[in-house]
N, C-alpha and C positions, 0 to 999 in steps of 0.2 A: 504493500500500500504506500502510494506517496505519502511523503512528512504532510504535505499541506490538507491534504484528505484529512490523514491521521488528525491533526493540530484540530480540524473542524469537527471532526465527529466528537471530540473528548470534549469541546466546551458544549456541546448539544449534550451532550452526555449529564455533565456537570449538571449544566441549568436544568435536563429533566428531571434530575435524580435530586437537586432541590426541591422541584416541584411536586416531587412523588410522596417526598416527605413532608412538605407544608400541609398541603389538600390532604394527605394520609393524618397527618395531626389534626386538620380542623374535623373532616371524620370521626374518627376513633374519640378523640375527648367528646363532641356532643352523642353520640353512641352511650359514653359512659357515662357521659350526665342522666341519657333515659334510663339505659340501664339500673342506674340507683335512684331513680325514681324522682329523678328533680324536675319542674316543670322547664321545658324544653320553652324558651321563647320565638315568634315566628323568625325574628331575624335570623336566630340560629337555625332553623329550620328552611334557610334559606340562603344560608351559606355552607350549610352543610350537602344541599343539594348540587351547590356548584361543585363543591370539593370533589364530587363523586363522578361529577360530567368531564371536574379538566383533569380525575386519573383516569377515565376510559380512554379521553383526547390523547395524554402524554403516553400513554401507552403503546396506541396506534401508530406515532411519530418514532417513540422508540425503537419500532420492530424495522422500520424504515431505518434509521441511522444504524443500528446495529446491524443487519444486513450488508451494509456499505462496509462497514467496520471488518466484518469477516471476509469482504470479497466476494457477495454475492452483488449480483446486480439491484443496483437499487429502481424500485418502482418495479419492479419486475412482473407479468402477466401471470404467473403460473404462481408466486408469490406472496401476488396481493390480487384476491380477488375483487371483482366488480363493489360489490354491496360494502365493501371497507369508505370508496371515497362516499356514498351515501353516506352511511355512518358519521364520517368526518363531517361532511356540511349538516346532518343534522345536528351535530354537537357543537360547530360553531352557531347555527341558528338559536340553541337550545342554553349558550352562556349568553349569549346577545340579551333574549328574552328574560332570562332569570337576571342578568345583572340590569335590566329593566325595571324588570318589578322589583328588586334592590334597590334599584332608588328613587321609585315611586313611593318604597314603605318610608325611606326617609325621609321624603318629602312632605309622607303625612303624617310622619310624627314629630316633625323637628318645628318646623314653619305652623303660620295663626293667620289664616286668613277669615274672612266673613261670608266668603259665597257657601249660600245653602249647600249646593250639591258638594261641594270640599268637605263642609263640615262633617258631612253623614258618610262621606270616604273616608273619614278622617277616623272617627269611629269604629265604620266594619272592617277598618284595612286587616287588622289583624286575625277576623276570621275569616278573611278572603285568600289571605297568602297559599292555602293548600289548592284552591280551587284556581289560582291565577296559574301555580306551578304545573298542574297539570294539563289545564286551557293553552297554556305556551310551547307543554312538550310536547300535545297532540296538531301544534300550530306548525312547530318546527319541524315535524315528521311528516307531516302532509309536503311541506314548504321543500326540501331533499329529494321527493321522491322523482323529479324531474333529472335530478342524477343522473338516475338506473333509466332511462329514456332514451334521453338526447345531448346529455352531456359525456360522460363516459360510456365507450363503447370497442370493445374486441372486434379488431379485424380478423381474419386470415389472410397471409400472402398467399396468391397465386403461384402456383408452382415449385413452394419452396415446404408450404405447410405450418409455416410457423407461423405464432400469432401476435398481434401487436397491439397496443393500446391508444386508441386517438381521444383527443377533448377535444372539446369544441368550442374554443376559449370565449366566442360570444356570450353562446346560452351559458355557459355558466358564470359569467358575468351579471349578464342580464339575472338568472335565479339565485343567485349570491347578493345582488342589490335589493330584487324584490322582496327575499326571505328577510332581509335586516333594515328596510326603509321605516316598516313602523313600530317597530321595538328602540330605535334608533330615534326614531323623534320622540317618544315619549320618552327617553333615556335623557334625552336633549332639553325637554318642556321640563321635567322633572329640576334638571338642574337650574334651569333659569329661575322658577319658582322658589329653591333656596338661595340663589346668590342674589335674588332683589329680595328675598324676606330678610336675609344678614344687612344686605344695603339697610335696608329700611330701618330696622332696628337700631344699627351701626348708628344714623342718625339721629338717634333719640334715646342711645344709654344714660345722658347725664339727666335726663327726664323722667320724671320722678313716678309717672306715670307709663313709663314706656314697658315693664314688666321684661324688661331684658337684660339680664345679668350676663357678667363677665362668660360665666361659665355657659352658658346657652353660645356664647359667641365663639368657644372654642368647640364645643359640640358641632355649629354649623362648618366652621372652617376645617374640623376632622372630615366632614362626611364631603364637603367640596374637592379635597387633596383625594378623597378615595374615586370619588367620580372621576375626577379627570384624569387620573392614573391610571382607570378604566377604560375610558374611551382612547384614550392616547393608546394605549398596550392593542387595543382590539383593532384600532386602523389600523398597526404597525401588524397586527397576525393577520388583518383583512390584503393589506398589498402585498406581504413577503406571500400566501394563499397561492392568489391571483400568478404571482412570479413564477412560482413555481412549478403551476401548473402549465402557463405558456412555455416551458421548457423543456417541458417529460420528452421532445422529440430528440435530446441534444444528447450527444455523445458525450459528452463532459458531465459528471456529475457534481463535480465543485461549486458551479453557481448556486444546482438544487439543494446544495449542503449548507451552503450560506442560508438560505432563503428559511430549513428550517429553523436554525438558529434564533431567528425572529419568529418562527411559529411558535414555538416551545416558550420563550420568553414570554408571551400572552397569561398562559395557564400558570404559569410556574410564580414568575415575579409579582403579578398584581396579586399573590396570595400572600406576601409579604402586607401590602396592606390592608388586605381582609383582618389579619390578625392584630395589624397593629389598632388600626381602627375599632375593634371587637374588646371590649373593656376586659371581659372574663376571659375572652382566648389569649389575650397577652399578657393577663396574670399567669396563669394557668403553663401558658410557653416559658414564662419568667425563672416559673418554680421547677419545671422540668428540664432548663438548663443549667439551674443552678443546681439540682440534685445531680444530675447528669457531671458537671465538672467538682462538685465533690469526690463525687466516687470516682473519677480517673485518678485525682488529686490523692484519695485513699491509696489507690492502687499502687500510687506512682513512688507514695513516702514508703522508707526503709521501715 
């Protein structure tokens, strides 16, 4: 294997294998929160959902870089079959959506507005969250299925027998935009809604009547830093996507290897801000790395 191959498959590596482990942590801890019978919050119940989306996602990428890594061909027909790239675009559809209604829930719990219909969202948001997650996954699974149609498609060579794999980089342009255009603008409405409720309030802390404390102001500028960490992270997985796929015809695998690089970075790093943002998950990581470097520290003293 070339050095430069090599050099790119181990930082994909690295950032999966972070990845595997954040989203595997946010998992496993709210697991064991129901486990011992604690009331599970919908936020949590909705981060834990994603956790579980971007280790099917990181896992599918890794079978792809590890591949490459041994010397087998990468994207390979006989390898990777058809219903994988479905899979892929239903699980970008399906983190678009849920980091959607992520922060739609923050939108109605953070911000105080006076329209009627706000207030009564405002209310049932939180027994809505089970019925939003599964109205999104059956959105994002309808949304994919044009994949397995007219986007990816097996040829045969004439004459030779062997088979090849064409996209169709339009349609899956065009059903890549469509599937993320309205999860994406309510992702969008969503934020705007809290960065003019901080304006707003930001305006009238020293006002005696404004009912806005310091700490509501770092509450909204937490949940702003995570949005937009969000959407910055997901164009950057929605172009590196798109790249990579206009490429599958190319002899050179080094560009496709670049490309996931920014795929994997999507799932893996914006889990760093899930947790820092998650008041419990970053106590909870706090205490697990400090018990954690105890006992090397144990091990390590004579």
């Amino acid at each position: 294997m070339l050095p430069k191959i090599l050099a790119i498959c181990s930082i994909s590596s690295i950032i999966i294998g972070i990845g595997l482990l954040l989203n595997g942590f946010i998992v496993i801890t709210n697991l064991f929160w129901w486990m011992k019978g604690q009331t599970v919050q919908p936020i949590n119940v909705l981060i834990t959902g994603l956790g579980l989306v971007r280790i099917i996602l990181l896992s599918i990428i890794a079978k792809e870089v590890y591949f490459t890594m041994f010397g087998l061909p990468l994207f390979h027909v006989d390898s990777h079959p058809q219903y994988i790239d479905t899979l892929l675009v239903c699980l970008m559809f399906c983190n678009l959506w849920w980091g959607s209604v992520l922060c739609v829930f923050y939108c109605m719990k953070i911000t105080n507005y006076s329209n009627r219909i706000f207030m009564r969202l405002k209310m049932k948001i939180s027994k809505m969250v089970h019925w939003l997650l599964l109205i999104s996954l059956a959105i994002s699974v309808l949304s994919s299925l044009p994949c397995t149609w007219v986007i990816f498609a097996i040829r045969v060579v004439n004459g030779t027998g062997s088979r090849s794999m064409e996209v169709n980089i339009v349609h899956l342009f065009i059903t890549v935009f469509a599937g993320s255009i309205i999860p994406f603008t309510l992702f969008c409405a969503a934020i705007y809604l809290i960065i003019v409720s901080l304006l707003r309030h930001t305006r009238n802390m020293n006002s005696r009547d404004s009912g806005f404390s310091h700490s509501q102001r770092e509450v909204h500028l937490s949940v702003i830093r995570n949005m937009i960490s969000f959407i910055l992270f997901y164009v950057m997985f929605f172009v590196a996507y798109i790249l990579f796929c206009s490429t599958l015809n190319l002899k050179s695998d080094t560009f496709r290897l670049i490309c996931f690089i920014f795929i994997c970075a999507y799932p893996s790093l914006h889990s760093i801000a899930l947790i820092v943002g998650n008041k419990e998950l970053k106590t909870f990581f706090c205490v697990v790395l400090s018990c954690t470097w105890l006992g090397n520290s144990k091990r390590q003293s004579p």
